[in-house]
N, C-alpha and C positions, 0 to 999 in steps of 0.2 A: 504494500500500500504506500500510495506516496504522501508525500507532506502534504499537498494539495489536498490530497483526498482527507487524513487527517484533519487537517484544516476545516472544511466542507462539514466534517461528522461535528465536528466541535461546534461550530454555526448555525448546526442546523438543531440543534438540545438546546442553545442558548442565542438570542439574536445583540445582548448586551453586552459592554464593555471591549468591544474592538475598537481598534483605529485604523485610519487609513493605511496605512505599510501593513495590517493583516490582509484590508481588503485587496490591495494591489498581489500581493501576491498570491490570493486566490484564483482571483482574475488571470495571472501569469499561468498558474499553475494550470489552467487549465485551456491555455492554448491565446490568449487573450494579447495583445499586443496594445500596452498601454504606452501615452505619451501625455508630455506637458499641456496644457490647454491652460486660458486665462488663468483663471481660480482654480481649475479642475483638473484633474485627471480624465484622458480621454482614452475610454478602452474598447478596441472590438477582436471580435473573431478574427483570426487568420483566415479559417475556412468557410465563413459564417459571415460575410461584412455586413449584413444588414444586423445584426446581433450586438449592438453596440451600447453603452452608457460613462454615464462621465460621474468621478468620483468625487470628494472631498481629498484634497494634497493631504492634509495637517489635520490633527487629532484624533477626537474620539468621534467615531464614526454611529450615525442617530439608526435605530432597528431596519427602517425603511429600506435604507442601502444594503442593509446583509440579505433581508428576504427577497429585495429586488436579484441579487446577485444568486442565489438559490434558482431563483426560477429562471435567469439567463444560465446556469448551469445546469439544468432539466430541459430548457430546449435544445441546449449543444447537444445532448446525449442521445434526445430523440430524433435527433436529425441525422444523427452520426447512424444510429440504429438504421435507418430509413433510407440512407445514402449505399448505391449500389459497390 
């Protein structure tokens, strides 16, 4: 199992007390190709580019963002499943 996945189970029991560098490298972890953006962190798919969101750089990152991130991690999966 990777750190990602690790990462993922832990987020997905609790959506509190992360920050942003847990979120980015979820996002990394799981194929995600993040860059600078004004305020934000801008992450998408490698293989997926309409599968995109933009993060919070700095602190503690609000519930919102983990479960958002969850469910762009259950569509990567199902699409992966689906993809020939």
């Amino acid at each position: 199992m990777s750190a990602a996945d690790r990462l993922r189970q832990k987020m997905q029991r609790t959506k509190d007390g992360w920050n942003a560098d847990d979120l980015r490298k979820l996002y990394e972890g799981f194929g995600f190709e993040c860059r600078e953006g004004g305020k934000h962190r801008i992450c998408i798919h490698a293989a997926f580019r309409d599968i995109r969101t933009t993060i919070i750089r700095d602190g503690k990152v609000p519930a919102g963002y983990i479960q958002k991130a969850l469910k762009h991690l259950d569509e990567v999966e199902n699409r992966e499943r689906l993809a020939p």
